[in-house]
Every structure is written in structure tokens, then in C-alpha cells.
N, C-alpha and C positions, 0 to 999 in steps of 0.2 A: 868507703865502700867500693867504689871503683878500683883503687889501687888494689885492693883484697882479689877482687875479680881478675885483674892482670896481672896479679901472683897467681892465683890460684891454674888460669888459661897457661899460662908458662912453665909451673909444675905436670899439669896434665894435658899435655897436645893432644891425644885419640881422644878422650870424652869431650876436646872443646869443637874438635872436628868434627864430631859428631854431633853433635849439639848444634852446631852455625849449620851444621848439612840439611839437618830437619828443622831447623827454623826456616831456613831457607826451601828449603820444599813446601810447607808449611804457607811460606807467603806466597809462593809462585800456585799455588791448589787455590786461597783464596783470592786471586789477581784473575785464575784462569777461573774462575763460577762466579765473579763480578762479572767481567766481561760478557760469560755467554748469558749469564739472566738479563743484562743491558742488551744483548743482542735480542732476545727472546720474547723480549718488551715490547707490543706494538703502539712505538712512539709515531706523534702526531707529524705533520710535516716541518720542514724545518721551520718556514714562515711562520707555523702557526707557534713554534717555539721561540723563536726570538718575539712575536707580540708579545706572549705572557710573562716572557721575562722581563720586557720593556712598562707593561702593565702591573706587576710584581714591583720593580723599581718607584713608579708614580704614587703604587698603594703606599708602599714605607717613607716617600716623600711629603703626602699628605696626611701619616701616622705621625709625623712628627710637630705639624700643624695641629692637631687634633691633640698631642701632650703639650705643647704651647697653651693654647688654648682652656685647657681641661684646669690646670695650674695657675691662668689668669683669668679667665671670665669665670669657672664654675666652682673654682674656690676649695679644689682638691691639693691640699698640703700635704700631707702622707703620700710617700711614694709609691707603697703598695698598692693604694687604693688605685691612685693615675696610671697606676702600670697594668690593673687589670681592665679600667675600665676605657683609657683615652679610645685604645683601638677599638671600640665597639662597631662604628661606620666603619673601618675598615674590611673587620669580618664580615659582617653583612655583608659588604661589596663582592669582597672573592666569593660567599658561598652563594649573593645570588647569580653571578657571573657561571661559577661553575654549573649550577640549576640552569640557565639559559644555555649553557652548550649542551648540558643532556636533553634538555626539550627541542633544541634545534636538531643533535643529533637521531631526534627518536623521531621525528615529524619530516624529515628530508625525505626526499624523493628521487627521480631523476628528470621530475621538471622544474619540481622546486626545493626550495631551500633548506625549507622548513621554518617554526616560528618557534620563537622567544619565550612565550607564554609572559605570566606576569611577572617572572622571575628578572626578563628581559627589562618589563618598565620601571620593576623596582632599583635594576640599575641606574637608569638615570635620575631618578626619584634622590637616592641616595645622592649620586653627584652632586645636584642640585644643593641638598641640604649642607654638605663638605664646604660647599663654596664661602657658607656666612663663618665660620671662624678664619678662615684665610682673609678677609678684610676684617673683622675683628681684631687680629691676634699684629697686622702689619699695614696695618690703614690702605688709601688706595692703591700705592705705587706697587707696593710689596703685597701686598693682598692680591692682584691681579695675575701678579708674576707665581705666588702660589698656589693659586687655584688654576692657573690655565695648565702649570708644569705637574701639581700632587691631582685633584679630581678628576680634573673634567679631564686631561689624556688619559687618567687612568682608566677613568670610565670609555674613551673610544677605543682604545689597546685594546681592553675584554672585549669591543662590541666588534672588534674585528678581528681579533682571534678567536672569537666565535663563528662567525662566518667565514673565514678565511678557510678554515678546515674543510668546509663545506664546497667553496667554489672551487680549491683543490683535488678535491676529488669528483667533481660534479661541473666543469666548468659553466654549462648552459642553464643550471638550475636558479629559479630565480627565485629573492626573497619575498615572502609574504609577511612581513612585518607592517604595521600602519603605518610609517614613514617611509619606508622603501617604495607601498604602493601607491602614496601619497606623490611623491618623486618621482617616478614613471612617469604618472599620471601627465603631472605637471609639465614634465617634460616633450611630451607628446602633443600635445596641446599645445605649446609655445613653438615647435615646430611646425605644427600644421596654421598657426598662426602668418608665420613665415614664410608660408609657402615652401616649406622644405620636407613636405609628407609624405615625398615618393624618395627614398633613399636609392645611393648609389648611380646619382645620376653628374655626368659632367659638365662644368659651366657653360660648353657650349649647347647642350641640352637643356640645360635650364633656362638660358636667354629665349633659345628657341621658343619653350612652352610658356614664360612669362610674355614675350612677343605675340604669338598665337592667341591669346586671352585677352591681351591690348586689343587686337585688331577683331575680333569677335564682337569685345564690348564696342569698339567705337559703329561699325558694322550696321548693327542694329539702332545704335542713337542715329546714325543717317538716314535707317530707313525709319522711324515714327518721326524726325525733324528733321527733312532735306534740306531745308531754307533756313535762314536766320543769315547773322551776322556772324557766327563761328562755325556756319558749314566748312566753310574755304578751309582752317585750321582741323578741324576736327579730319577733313579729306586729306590735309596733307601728315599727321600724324598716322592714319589707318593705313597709307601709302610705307610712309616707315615703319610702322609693325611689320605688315605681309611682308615687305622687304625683310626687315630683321629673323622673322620670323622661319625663312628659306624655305614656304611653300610652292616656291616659283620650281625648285631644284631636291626639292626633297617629296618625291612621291605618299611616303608615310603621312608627312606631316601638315601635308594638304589634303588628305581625307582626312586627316582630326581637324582641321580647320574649318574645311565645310560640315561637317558632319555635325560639330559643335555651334556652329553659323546656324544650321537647318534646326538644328534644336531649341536654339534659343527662339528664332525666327515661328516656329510651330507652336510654342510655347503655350499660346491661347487655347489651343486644341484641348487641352486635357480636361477642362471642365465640361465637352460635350465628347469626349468618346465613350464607346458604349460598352459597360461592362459586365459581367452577371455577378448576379448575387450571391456574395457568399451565405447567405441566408438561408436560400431555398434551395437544402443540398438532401441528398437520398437519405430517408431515414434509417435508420439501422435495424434491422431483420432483428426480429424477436429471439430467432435461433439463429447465428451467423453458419454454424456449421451443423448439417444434419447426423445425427447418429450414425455408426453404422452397427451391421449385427458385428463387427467384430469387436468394437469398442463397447458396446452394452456386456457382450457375454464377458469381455476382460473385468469390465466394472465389477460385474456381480462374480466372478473367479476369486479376486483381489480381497474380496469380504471372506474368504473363506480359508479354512487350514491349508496350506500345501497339498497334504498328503490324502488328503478329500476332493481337491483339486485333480488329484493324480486321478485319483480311480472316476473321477466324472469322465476325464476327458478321454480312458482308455476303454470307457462302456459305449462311447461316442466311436470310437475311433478301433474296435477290437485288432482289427487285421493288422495295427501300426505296431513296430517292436519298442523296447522301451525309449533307446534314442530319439526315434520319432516322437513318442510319445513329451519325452523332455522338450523335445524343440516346441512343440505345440504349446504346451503348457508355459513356454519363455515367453512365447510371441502375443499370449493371450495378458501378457502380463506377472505372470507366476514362475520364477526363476528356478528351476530345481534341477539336477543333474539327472543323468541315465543312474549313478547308483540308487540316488532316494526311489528313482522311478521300482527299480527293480526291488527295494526293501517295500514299498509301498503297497507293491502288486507280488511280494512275496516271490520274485519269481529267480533271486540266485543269480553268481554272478559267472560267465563262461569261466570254466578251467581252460580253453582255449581260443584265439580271436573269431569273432563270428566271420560264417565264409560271407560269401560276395552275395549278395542280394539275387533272387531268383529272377529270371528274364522275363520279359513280358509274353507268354502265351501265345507262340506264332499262327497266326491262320493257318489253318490247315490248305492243301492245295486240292483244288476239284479231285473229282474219280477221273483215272484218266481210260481214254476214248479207245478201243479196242477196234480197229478195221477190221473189215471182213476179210474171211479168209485169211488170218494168219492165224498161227497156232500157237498157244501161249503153254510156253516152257517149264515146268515146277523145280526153281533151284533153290539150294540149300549154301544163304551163308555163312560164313562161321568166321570167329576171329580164334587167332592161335593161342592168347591166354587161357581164354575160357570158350573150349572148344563144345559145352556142350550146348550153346544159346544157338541155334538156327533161325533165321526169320527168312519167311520164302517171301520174293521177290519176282515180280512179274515180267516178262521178257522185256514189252512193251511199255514199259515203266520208264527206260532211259528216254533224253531229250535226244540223240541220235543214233540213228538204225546204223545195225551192219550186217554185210551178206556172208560173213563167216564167224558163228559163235563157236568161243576158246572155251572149254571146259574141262574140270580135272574129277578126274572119277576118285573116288576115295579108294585103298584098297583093302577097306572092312567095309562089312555090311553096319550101316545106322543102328542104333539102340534103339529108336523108336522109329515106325513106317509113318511117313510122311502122309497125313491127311488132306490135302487141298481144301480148302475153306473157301466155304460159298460168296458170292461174289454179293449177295444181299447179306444186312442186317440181321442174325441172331435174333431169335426170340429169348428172353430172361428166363433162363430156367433156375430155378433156386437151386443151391446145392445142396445135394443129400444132407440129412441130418447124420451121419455113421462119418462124413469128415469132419465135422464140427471138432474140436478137441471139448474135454469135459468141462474144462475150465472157464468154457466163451459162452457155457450156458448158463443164462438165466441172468446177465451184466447188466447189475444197476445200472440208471441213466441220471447222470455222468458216468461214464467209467471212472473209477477211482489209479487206474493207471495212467491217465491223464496227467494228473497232476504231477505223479509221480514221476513221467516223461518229460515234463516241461520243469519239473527241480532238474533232472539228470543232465538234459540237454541243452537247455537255455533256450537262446535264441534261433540255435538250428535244429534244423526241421531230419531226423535220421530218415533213411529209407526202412520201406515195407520186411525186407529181407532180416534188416538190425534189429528189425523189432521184435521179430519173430521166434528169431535165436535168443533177444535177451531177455526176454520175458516170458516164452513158450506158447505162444496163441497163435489163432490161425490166422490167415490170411482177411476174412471179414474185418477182426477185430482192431489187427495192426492197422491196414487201411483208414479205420473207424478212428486212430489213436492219430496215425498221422495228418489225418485230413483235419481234426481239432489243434494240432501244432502249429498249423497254417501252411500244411502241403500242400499241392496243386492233385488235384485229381484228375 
């Protein structure tokens, strides 16, 4: 067959060229999407690879233990049967190994480690059990050498390739496992046994402070026994503490010395100082905090629809636009926009942005004071758009006089003669009935142009003039329209 194939490639050079070119493409496509899905893969760290291969290696070591085994103590001759079942403790181990890294995985934090769950203790569970075929299967010598080399590493490989991933990406995170906290624990404690509870301290600091506690303790044994026969010794030892201890030359460490001296020395004190009872402490107020109205009215808001909400708070509130009305309605607890506000209250939404808010109503200024003897002027002024608005202004009106008034005489006579207007109050005379237009008699109350005014206009307020042209009424009624819009009269 091959000689066939290198006759054949010999007869035909273009098809074999072709052929070796797309095999070769062929493998270089499958080399290059191995690669990038290897690359694409988010593999664990390297550490944590080399444990599990290292722990993979122990499992098949102690799989072999375990067909030893299966074949002499349990009596399996068929090899089918050994082949399916020796590895049983095996499987178990990897799957409860893999279950302990997803439960650590899923439980880590970034202070701690996270745990094992029971998946974790079934690992050693199992180790433990691997161990009796290995002295079974090779008595002591050799039984020891295969349980230390197939279980029992296999088993600490998984338990630190399960954690290793962990302290890799988490260096300070700490385990909560029961033996890790058990080991703390312990550790800490035989530390502080040792007198080594305050870490990062240097030997010459710690002679210091184990000196310092020598001369404390002896300190006080001289002042309850001055006398005896081991005064003399006890005096010359507390001499070499304080020496040792270098409160002669170290300011610090002579206020810890007496300070710890005067404590111990006070020591009796505590059974007679005087302290208060935590017993007799202020009872607690039936109501810690009093209602206010604006928390009751929220309460009883909150029970109720939105858009019931709207129209309570804008029967409360008529003069506020709907914006206002939304914020009211936020603050009391009931969240609703300006649109709900304006579908609520039917009231439409600007075809245009509303203008600027109307000023506050400035005082008006007193009447002003007319000296005697001067003669008060009747002028006429006028601005150049709209030349036909005249408002007559009194000489005496400006905040400073002058002794030569600039005047321009028009050079047409006025459309209408100037009436001077009395310097009192008008009496209210009603307007004839023959200006009324036909249309402003007899207007239900509400006007029904009302509504009709506040769909068209929204939130702004038109003037008297707009109203008058757009709807044809007269001046009472537009007035009437715009003073319910919320104009200022």
C-alpha cells in the first residue's frame, strides 16, 4: 500500500501538491484553535497545577494498591469485574476533592477562605480508609511506604490544591475550616504562653520588658515581706532587673515600670471603689420619638392610590403648579412625577417650556409728598414700539430735582386729550351694560373657559389682552379667566 501511494504521488505531482498543501493547512487551522481555546481557558494558577497533577500521580499510585488488594483480600478474579470496581475509593476521592474546591470556591471571600463543606471531610474519611489495604496488601514496611506515598499525599495534594487557588488570589484570606481554626487557635495560645503576644518586637525589647515584670514582681514581694532571710537576695536581683530592664536611661520604659509598680501596688483598691450601677439605668420612653404632622399625614398618603394622593395634596395646595405639586407629594412619601401629576389633574402637557416663575409682589412705595408751591407738570410718556401707551408721570416723582426741564413737544396733536386724574381714590363705578359683549352675559359659575384656558396654556398664565383676541370677551371676563390661572391681579 505505501509503495502504491509513492507510485501513484510520482505519477501525479499537482494533485500530490495539492493534497500535502491542504493537509497541511488543515493541520496548521487545527494547531491554531487548539492553541487559542488553550489560551481562552481560564486555567487555575500554576501552583495550583502542578498540586493536582502531583495529587492525580498519588490517586493512580494508591489505585494500584487498591487492584492489589481487590484481587487478594476480596477475592475478585475476573478481571472485568477488578477493573471496574478496584478504583472505587479512588473516584470518590477526586469527586469529593473536586466538590471541596467548588464549595471553597463558592464560600471565599476577601477575608476568608472559605470552607470545605463535607465534601472536604469526606476526603480524609476516605484517606484514612485507603490506608488499611496498603498494610494489608505489603505488611508493615511496605504498607507504610504505600500509604504515606498513594493516600495519605494524595489526600494533602487535593487539600492544598484546593486552597492554594484560594491564597493565590486572596493572599490575607484566612481558612475556616475546623482544623485550620483549631491551629490558629493553638498557636496563639502557646505564644502567649511564651510570652511572645506582642509581635515584631526585637530582642533587645523583649529582655527589656521580661526585665520590667522581674522587677515589678520582686517590687512588691519586698514591700508585703521587707525582712526575712531572702530580703538581701530578693534586693539584689530587683537591682538587676531595673538595671537590666534600662529604666535608669530609657524615659518610656520607666513610666511602664512605675506605672505597672503603682498598679499592682493599688491593687486592693478595687474592691472598695465606687461605681454605679448598671442596673438603675433611664427607662425607655414609651414613644422614643414624637410624631410629627408630617409623618402621620405621610402615613395615611402611603395607604392610598397615587393618583388620589395627587388630587388631595393639590386641593391642599391649589395655587402650587404641578412640579410643586410632585415634589410635595415625594416628600410626604408618594413618589409620582410632574407627568402623572398633570394626567391626574387632567391638566396637559406644555407645547412650550414654562416661563420663569412670577416675582414676588413688590411693595408698592408711599404717595409721594408734593411741596408747596411747586407746580406739577402733566407729561406724556411713550415708548417708540408701541407709541400708543402713554402713562402720565408727575414732575415731582423723580428722586432728584432739576432747575431746567428738557422737553420734546410732539409735532402732531394727541389722539386722545389728556385727562389729569385726581390725586384721590376713584369711586367703583360699574361699567355700562351696552360694553359688556353678548357673549359675558349671563356666564355660568365656573366659566367653562376656564378649563378650556388652562388645557391650551398649561402652566402659563397669558395676559388680559391674549385673552381677549383669542376667545372674544371682554375685559371683566378675561380678567375673571386669568385671575383663576393663577395671575396676579
Amino acid at each position: 500500500m505505501p509503495t502504491q501511494l509513492i507510485t501513484w504521488a510520482v505519477d501525479h505531482p499537482w494533485p500530490t501538491a495539492g493534497i500535502t498543501a491542504a493537509a497541511l493547512g488543515i493541520l496548521a487551522a487545527t494547531l491554531w484553535a487548539t492553541v487559542r481555546t488553550a489560551r481562552a481557558i481560564n486555567w487555575p494558577p500554576g501552583p495550583v497545577l502542578v498540586a493536582g497533577a502531583g495529587a492525580l500521580v498519588c490517586t493512580a499510585y494508591s489505585g494500584d494498591t487498591s487492584w492489589r488488594f481487590a484481587g487478594e483480600r476480596l477475592g475478585m478474579v475476573d478481571s472485568t469485574e477488578r477493573a471496574l470496581m478496584f478504583g472505587a475509593g479512588e473516584l470518590a476521592l477526586l469527586a469529593c476533592a473536586v466538590m471541596a474546591r467548588s464549595n471553597k470556591a463558592a464560600t471565599a471571600t476577601d477575608t476568608t477562605a472559605g470552607s470545605a463543606g463535607v465534601p472536604g471531610v469526606l476526603v480524609w474519611v476516605i484517606t484514612g480508609v485507603q490506608v488499611i489495604p496498603c498494610y494489608a496488601t505489603s505488611g508493615i514496611v511496605g504498607g507504610t511506604v504505600r500509604a504515606v506515598i498513594g493516600p495519605v499525599l494524595a489526600g494533602l495534594l487535593w487539600h492544598l490544591a484546593m486552597g492554594l487557588e484560594i491564597r493565590v488570589a486572596r493572599p490575607e484570606a484566612l481558612s475556616t475550616g475546623l482544623p485550620a481554626v483549631i491551629g490558629r487557635e493553638l498557636r496563639e495560645r502557646l505564644l502567649s504562653r511564651l510570652g511572645l503576644a506582642t509581635r515584631d518586637r526585637t530582642a533587645e525589647q523583649i529582655t527589656r520588658d521580661r526585665a520590667t515584670a522581674r522587677a515589678v514582681h520582686l517590687a512588691a514581694v519586698l514591700e508585703d515581706r521587707p525582712g526575712g532571710w531572702l530580703a538581701g537576695y530578693r534586693k539584689r536581683r530587683l537591682a538587676a532587673a531595673v538595671a537590666r530592664s534600662g529604666a535608669g536611661t530609657n524615659g518610656e520604659q520607666r513610666h511602664r515600670l512605675l506605672q505597672q509598680l503603682a498598679a499592682r501596688r493599688t491593687s486592693g483598691q478595687l474592691a472598695t471603689v465606687p461605681l454605679a450601677s448598671p442596673w438603675a439605668g433611664t427607662p425607655v420612653p414609651e414613644e422614643a420619638y414624637p410624631r410629627t404632622p408630617l409623618g402621620v399625614t405621610g402615613a395615611q398618603l402611603r395607604t392610598m392610590d397615587p393618583l388620589t394622593v395627587v388630587h388631595l395634596v393639590r386641593a391642599a395646595h391649589p395655587e402650587d403648579t404641578p412640579a410643586e405639586v410632585a415634589a410635595l407629594c415625594t416628600e410626604y412619601g408618594v413618589p409620582v412625577s410632574e407627568t402623572q401629576v398633570r394626567i391626574a389633574l387632567r391638566a396637559g402637557n406644555a407645547l412650550y417650556p414654562p416661563s420663569a416663575p412670577a416675582l414676588v409682589r413688590p411693595v408698592p412705595d408711599p404717595a409721594p409728598v408734593v411741596p408747596d408751591g411747586v407746580q406739577l407738570l402733566p407729561l406724556t410718556c411713550h415708548q417708540v414700539a408701541q407709541a400708543e401707551q402713554r402713562v402720565p408721570v408727575l414732575a415731582a416723582a423723580g428722586t432728584r430735582t432739576r432747575t431746567v426741564v428738557h422737553a420734546e413737544v410732539p409735532d402732531h396733536e394727541p389722539d386722545d386729550e389728556y385727562v389729569p386724574e385726581p390725586l384721590g381714590p376713584e369711586p367703583d363705578v360699574p361699567a355700562p351694560d351696552d360694553e359688556v359683549p353678548d357673549g359675558d352675559r349671563d356666564v355660568p359659575d365656573p366659566d367653562p373657559l376656564i378649563e378650556q384656558a388652562r388645557a391650551e396654556y398649561g402652566t402659563d398664565v397669558p395676559g388680559v389682552r391674549a385673552l381677549k383676541s383669542r376667545y372674544g370677551v371682554g375685559q371683566a371676563r378675561a380678567q375673571r379667566i386669568r385671575d383663576a390661572l393663577g395671575g396676579t391681579k
